[in-house]
C-alpha positions as CSV (number, residue, x, y, z in Angstrom):
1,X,-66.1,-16.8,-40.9
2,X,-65.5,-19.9,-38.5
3,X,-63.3,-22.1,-40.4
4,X,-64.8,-25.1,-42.2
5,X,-68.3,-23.6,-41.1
6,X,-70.9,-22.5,-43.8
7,X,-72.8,-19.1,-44.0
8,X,-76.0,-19.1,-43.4
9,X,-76.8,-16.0,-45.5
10,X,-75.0,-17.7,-48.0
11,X,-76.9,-20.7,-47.6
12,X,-80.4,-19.1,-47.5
13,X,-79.9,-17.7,-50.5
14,X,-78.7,-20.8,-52.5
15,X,-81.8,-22.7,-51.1
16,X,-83.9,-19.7,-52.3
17,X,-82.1,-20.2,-55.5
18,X,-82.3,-24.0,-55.5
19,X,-86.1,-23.9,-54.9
20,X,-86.5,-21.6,-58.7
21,X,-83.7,-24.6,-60.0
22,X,-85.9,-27.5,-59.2
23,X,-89.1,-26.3,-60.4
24,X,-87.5,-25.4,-63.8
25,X,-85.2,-28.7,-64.1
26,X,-88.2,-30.9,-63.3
27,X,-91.0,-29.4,-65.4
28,X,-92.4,-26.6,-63.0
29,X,-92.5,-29.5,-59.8
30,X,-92.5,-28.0,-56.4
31,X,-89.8,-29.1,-54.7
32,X,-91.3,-31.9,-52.2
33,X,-88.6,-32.9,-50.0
34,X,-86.2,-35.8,-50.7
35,X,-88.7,-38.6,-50.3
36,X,-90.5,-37.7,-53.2
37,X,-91.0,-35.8,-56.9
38,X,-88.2,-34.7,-58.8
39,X,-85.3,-35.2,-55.9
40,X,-86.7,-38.9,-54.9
41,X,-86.8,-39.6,-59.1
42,X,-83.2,-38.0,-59.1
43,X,-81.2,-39.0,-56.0
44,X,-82.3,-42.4,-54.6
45,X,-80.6,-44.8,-57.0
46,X,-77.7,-43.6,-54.4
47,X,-79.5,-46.0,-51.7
48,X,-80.2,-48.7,-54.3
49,X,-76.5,-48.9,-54.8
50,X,-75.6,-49.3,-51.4
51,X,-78.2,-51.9,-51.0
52,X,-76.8,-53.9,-53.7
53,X,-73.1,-53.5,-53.0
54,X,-73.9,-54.7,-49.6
55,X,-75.5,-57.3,-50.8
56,X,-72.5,-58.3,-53.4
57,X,-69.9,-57.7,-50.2
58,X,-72.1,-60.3,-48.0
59,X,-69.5,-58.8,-45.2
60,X,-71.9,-60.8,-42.6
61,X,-70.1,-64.0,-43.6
62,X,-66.7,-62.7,-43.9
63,X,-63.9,-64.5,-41.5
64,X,-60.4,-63.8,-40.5
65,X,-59.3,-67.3,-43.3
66,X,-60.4,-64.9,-45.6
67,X,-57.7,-62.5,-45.7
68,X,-55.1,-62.9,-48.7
69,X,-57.1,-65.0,-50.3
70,X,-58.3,-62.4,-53.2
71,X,-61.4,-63.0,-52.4
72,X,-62.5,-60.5,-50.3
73,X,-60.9,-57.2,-53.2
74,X,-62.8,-59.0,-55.6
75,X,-65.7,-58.6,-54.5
76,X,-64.7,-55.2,-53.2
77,X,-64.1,-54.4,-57.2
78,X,-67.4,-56.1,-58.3
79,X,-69.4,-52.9,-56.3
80,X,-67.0,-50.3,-57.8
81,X,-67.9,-51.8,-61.1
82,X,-71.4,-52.2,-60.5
83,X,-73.8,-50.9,-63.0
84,X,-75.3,-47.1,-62.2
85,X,-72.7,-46.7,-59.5
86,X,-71.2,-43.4,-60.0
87,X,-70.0,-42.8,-56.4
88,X,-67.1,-43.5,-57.9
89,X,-65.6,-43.2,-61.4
90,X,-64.3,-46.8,-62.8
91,X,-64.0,-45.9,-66.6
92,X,-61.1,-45.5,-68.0
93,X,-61.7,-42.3,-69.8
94,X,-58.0,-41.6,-68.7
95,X,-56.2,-45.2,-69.5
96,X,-56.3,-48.0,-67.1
97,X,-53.3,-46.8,-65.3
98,X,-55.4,-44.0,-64.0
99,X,-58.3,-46.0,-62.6
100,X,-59.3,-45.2,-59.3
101,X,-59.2,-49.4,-58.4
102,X,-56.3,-50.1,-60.2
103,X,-54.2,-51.5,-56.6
104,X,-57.1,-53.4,-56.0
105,X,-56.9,-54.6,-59.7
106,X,-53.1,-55.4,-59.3
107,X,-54.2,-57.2,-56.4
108,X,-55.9,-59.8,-57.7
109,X,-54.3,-59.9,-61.2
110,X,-50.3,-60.4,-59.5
111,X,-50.8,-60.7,-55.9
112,X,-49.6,-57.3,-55.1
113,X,-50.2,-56.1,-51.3
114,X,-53.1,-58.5,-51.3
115,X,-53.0,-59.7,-47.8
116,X,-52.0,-55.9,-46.6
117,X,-55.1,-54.6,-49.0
118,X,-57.7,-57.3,-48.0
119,X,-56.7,-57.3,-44.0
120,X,-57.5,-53.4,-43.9
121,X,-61.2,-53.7,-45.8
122,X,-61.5,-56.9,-43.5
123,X,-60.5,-54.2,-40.3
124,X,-63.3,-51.8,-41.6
125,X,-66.3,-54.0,-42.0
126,X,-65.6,-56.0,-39.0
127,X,-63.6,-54.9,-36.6
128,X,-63.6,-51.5,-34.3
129,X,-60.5,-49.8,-35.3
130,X,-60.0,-45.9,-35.3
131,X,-61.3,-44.7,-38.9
132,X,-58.2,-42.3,-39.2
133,X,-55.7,-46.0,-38.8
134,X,-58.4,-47.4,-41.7
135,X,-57.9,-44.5,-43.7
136,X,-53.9,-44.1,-43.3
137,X,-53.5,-47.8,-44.2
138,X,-56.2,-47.8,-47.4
139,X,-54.1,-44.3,-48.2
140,X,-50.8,-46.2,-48.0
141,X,-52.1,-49.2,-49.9
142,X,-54.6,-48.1,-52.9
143,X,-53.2,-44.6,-53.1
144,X,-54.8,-41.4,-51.6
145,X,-57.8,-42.2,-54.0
146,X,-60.9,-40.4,-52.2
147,X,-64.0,-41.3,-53.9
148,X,-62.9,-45.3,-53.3
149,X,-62.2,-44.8,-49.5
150,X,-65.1,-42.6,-49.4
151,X,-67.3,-44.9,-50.9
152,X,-66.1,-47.7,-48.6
153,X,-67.1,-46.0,-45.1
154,X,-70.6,-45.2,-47.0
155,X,-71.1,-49.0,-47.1
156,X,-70.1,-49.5,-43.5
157,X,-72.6,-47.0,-42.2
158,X,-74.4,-44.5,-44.2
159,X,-75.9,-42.6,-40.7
160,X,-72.0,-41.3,-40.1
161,X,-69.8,-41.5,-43.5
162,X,-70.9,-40.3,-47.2
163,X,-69.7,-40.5,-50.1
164,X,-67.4,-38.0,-51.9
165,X,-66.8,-36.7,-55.5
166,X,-64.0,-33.7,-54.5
167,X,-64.3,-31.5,-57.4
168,X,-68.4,-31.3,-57.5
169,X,-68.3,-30.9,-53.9
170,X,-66.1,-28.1,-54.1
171,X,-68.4,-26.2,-56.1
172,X,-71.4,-26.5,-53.9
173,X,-69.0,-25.1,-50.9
174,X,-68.5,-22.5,-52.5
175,X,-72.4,-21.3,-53.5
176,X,-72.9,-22.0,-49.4
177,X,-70.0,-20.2,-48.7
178,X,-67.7,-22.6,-46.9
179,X,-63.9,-22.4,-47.4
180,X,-63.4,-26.0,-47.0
181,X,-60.4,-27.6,-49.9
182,X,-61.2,-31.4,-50.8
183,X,-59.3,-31.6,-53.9
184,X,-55.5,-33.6,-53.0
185,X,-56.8,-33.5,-49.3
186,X,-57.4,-36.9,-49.0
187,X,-57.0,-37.9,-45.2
188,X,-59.1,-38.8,-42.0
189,X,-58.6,-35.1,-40.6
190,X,-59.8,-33.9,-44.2
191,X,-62.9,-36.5,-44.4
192,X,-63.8,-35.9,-41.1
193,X,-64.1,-31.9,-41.8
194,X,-65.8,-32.6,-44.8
195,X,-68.7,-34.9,-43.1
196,X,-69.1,-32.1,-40.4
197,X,-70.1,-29.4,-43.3
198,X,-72.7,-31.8,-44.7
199,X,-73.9,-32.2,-41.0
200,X,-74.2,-28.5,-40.6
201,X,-76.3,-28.4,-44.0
202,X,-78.6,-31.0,-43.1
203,X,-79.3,-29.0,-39.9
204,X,-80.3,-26.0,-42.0
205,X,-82.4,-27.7,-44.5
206,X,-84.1,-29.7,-41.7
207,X,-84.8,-26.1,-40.4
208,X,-85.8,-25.0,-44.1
209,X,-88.3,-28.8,-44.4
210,X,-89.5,-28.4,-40.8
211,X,-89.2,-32.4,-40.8
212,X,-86.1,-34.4,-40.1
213,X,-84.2,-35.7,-43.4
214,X,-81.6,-38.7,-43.8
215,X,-77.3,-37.5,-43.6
216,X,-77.9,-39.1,-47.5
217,X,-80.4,-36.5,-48.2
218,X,-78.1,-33.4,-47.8
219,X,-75.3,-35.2,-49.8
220,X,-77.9,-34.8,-52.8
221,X,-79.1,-31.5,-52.3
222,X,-75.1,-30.4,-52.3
223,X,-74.3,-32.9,-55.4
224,X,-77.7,-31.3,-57.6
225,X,-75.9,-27.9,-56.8
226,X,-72.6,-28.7,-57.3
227,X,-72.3,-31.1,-60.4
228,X,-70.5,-29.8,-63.1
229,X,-71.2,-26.4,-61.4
230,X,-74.6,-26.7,-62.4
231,X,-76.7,-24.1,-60.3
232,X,-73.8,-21.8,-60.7
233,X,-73.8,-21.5,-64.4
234,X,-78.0,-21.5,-63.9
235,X,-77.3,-18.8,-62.2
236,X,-74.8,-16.9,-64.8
237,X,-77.4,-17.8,-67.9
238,X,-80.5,-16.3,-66.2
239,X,-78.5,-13.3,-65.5
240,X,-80.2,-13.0,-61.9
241,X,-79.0,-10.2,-59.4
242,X,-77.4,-11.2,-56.3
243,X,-79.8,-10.4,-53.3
244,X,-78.6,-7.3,-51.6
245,X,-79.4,-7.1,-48.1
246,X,-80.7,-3.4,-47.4
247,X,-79.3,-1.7,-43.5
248,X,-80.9,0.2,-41.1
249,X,-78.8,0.3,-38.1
250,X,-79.2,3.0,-35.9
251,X,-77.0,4.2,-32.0
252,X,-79.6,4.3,-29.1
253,X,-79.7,5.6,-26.2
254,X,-81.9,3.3,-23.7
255,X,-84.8,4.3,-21.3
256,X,-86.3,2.4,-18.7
257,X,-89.9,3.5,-18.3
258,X,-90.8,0.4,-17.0
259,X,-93.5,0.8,-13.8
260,X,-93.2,-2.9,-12.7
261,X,-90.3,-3.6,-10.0
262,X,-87.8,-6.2,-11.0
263,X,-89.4,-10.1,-11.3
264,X,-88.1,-12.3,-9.1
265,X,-89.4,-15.5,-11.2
266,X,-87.1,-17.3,-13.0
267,X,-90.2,-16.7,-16.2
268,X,-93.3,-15.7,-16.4
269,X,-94.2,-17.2,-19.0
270,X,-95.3,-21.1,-18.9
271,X,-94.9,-23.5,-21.9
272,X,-97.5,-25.8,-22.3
273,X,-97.1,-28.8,-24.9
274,X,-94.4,-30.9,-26.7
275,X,-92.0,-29.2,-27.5
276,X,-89.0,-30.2,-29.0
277,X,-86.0,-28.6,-27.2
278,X,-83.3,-29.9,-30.1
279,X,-84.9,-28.4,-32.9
280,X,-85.8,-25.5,-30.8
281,X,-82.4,-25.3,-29.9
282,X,-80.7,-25.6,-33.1
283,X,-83.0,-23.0,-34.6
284,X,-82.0,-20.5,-32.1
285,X,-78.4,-21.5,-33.1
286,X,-79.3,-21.0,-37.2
287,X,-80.8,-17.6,-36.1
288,X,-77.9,-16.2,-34.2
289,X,-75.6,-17.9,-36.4
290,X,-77.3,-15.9,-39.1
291,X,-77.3,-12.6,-37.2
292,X,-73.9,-13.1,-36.6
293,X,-72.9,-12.7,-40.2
294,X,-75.1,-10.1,-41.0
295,X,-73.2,-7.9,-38.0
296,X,-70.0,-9.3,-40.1
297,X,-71.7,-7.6,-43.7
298,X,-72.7,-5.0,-41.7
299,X,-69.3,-3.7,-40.1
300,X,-67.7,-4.4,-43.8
301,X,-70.0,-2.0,-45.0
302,X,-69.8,0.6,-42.1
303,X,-65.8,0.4,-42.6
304,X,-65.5,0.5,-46.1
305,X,-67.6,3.5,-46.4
306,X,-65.6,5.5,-43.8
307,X,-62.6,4.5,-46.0
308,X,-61.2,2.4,-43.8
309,X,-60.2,-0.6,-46.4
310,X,-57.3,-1.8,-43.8
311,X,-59.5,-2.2,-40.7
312,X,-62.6,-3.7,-43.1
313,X,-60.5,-6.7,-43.7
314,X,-59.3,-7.1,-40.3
315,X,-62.9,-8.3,-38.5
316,X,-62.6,-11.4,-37.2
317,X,-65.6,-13.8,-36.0
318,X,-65.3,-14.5,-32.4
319,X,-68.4,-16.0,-31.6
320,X,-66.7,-19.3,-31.1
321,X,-64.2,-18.1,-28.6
322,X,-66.7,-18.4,-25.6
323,X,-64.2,-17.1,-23.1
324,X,-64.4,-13.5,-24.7
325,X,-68.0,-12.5,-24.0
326,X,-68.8,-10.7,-27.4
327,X,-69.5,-12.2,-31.3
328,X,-67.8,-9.5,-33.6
329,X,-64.0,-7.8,-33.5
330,X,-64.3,-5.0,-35.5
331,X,-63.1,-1.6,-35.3
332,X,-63.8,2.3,-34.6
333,X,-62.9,4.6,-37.6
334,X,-59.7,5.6,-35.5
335,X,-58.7,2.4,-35.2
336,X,-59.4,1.3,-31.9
337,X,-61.7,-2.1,-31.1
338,X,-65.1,-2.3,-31.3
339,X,-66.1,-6.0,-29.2
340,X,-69.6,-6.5,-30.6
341,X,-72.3,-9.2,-28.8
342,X,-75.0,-10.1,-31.1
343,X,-78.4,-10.3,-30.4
344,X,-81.2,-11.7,-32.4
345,X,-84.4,-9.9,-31.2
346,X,-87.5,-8.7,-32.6
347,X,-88.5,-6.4,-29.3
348,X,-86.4,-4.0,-27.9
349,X,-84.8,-6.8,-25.2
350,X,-82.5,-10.0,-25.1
351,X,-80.7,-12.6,-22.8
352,X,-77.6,-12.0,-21.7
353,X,-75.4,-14.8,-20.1
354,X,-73.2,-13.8,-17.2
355,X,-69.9,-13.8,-18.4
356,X,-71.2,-11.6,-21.5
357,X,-73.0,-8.9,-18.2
358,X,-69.2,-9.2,-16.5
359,X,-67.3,-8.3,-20.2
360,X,-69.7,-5.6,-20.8
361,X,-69.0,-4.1,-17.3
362,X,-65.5,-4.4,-17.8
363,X,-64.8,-3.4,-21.3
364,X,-64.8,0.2,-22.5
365,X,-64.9,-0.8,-25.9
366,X,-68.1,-3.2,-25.8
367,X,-71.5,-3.1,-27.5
368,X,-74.4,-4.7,-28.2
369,X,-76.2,-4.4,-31.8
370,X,-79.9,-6.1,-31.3
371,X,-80.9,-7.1,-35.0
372,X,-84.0,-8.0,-36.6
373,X,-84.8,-8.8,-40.3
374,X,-87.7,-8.6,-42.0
375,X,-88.1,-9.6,-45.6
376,X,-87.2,-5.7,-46.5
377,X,-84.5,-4.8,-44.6
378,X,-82.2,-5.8,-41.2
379,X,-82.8,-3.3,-38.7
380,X,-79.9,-3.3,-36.1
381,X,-79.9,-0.8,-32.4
382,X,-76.6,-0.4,-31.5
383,X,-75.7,0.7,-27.8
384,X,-72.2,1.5,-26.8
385,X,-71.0,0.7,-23.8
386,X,-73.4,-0.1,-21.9
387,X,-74.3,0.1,-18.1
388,X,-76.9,-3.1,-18.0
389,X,-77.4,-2.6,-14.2
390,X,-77.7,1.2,-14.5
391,X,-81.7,0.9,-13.7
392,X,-82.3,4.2,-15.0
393,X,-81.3,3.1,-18.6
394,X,-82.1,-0.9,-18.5
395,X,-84.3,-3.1,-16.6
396,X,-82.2,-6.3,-15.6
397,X,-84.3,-9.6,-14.4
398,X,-83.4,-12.8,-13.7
399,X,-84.6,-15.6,-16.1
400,X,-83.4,-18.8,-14.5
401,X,-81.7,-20.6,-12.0
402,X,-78.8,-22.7,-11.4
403,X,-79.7,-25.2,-8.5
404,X,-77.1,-27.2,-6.6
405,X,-76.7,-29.8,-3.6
406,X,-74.6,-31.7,-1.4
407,X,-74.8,-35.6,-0.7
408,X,-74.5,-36.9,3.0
409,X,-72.2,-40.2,2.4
């Protein structure tokens, strides 16, 4: 697994779950999207609060005479403490020592760091500095409280920051399988990695909604998941068995019968139509990305059942490594390397780039596995080794063309 990245098999099957959730929690109501039913009625009070925070701040008519002042952190404290806002926790279930404002409350009560603590919220709204100098000031200043700075950067722009609730969060990583710690992490580098996750999910359930959905919209899905720990423990009372993904994976030995000489055309076939290449793109990415992982499962398996436990554990992701030519380190039963490129293909062919076609000429130890799944199983064709220019065994064509020029100055 790609650090800080989620599964995809992981995730599928939470939405799958999260699907049978909904209808249950809202009285057997499909689930509609985020824009209405039972996730509109649910999650969009998180919009209304922003609305009227911003309103409260009024940081249009902020100015630099401002600063020190107190009143800039009082108003700051009058959104924390607005009614319904639970973005962040302001009660003082845990004595007022504890509260998540209470700098911001010493502030304006005896003075203390209030010119520091108001010319660094004055920096955020207005100004263009680097969010990780924001963050390592606020941290220094009001303590490395995350749900407060979190909630802050939501109310500067809610298209690139979210808010956070670290333990909630936590457990919705982990039912979409990403290894990501927020708990005592509070930093740029930390808030950064943890807006890039919710990024990727939003990406996947825009894939699942076939319609684009607000950065806001994902924060919900993962909060209804992960508050309290709620699907998980859904999950644990209904008893329901973990989907187990049934192998068929099988060596072949290729065959070109084809009659037809090699094309010469960069494709055949011509696209009519709008098309949009971004979602095309990233759904080509959600597929391999998928395959990817099911190879992972799959070579687990394969090892584990050879009883090889020691090399099971040692597969390694390499599909973001680009300069290696292959998706999937994993290893032969006598402990020598198995390089694995992954193909997502329901017919028995695939694209290859070029500097995967050099690797596999080069490398002894490559193959390809060609997967497809179906709702019953994951059928994979592995080939070892293979000779992809070898035109008794493979028929190779060119697919496109790179086009380049020179400029007379």
């Amino acid at each position: 697994m790609i650090q800080n990245s989620i599964s995809v098999t992981q995730f599928d099957e939470t939405y799958s779950l999260f699907l049978e959730f909904i209808r249950e929690e809202s009285g057997n109501q499909e689930f509609l999207g985020f824009n209405q039913g039972h996730m509109y009625k649910a999650e969009s009070y998180k919009n209304e609060i922003r609305v009227k925070s911003l309103a409260i701040l009024g940081t249009g008519e902020w100015h630099s005479k401002m600063i020190g002042a107190g009143e800039i952190v009082k108003l700051v404290v009058d959104t924390l403490e607005l009614k319904g806002n639970n973005l962040v926790d302001t009660n003082q279930k845990y004595g007022p020592d504890a509260l998540v404002h209470k700098k911001l409350l010493d502030a304006i009560k005896v003075g203390t760091n209030l010119l520091e603590i108001e010319q660094v919220i004055f920096d955020l709204f207005k100004t263009n500095n680097y969010e990780s100098n924001i963050i390592s000031r606020l941290i220094s200043l009001v303590g490395k409280k995350y749900s407060l700075i979190a909630f802050l950067f939501y109310l500067k722009n809610d298209r690139k920051y979210l808010p956070i609730s670290t333990t909630n969060f936590q457990y919705a990583f982990i039912e979409i399988g990403c290894d990501l710690k927020l708990s005592q992490k509070c930093s740029w580098e930390n808030y950064n990695a943890y807006l890039n996750v919710i990024r990727q999910v939003k990406n996947h359930l825009e894939d699942k909604l076939d319609e684009p959905i607000n950065f806001i919209d994902a924060h919900s899905f993962l909060w209804l998941i992960g508050y309290k720990n709620r699907l998980r423990k859904w999950i644990d009372k209904k008893a329901l068995p973990k989907l187990e993904l049934v192998f068929n994976a099988y060596k072949v030995s290729p065959i070109n019968n084809f009659k037809s000489k090699l094309s010469t055309l960069p494709n055949k076939s011509i696209i009519t139509g709008d098309i949009d290449w971004d979602k095309e793109n990233r759904n080509k990415r959600i597929k391999g990305r998928r395959a990817e992982e099911l190879v992972i499962e799959y070579e687990r398996r394969r090892l584990v059942s050879l009883n090889k436990y020691d090399l099971s554990k040692k597969i390694e992701d390499y599909s973001k490594n680009y300069g290696e030519g292959f998706d999937v380190l994993s290893w032969n039963k006598d402990g020598t390397p198995r390089n694995i490129e992954v193909k997502s293909s329901g017919s028995n062919g695939f694209i290859i780039t070029r500097n995967e076609l050099n690797k596999s000429e080069e490398d002894p130890n490559y193959w390809i596995y060609i997967l497809n799944e179906t709702d019953k199983e994951v059928q994979i064709k592995k080939i070892k080794a293979p000779s992809l220019r070898n035109n008794s065994q493979f028929k190779l064509e060119p697919k496109d063309y790179y086009v380049s020029f020179s400029i007379e100055n």
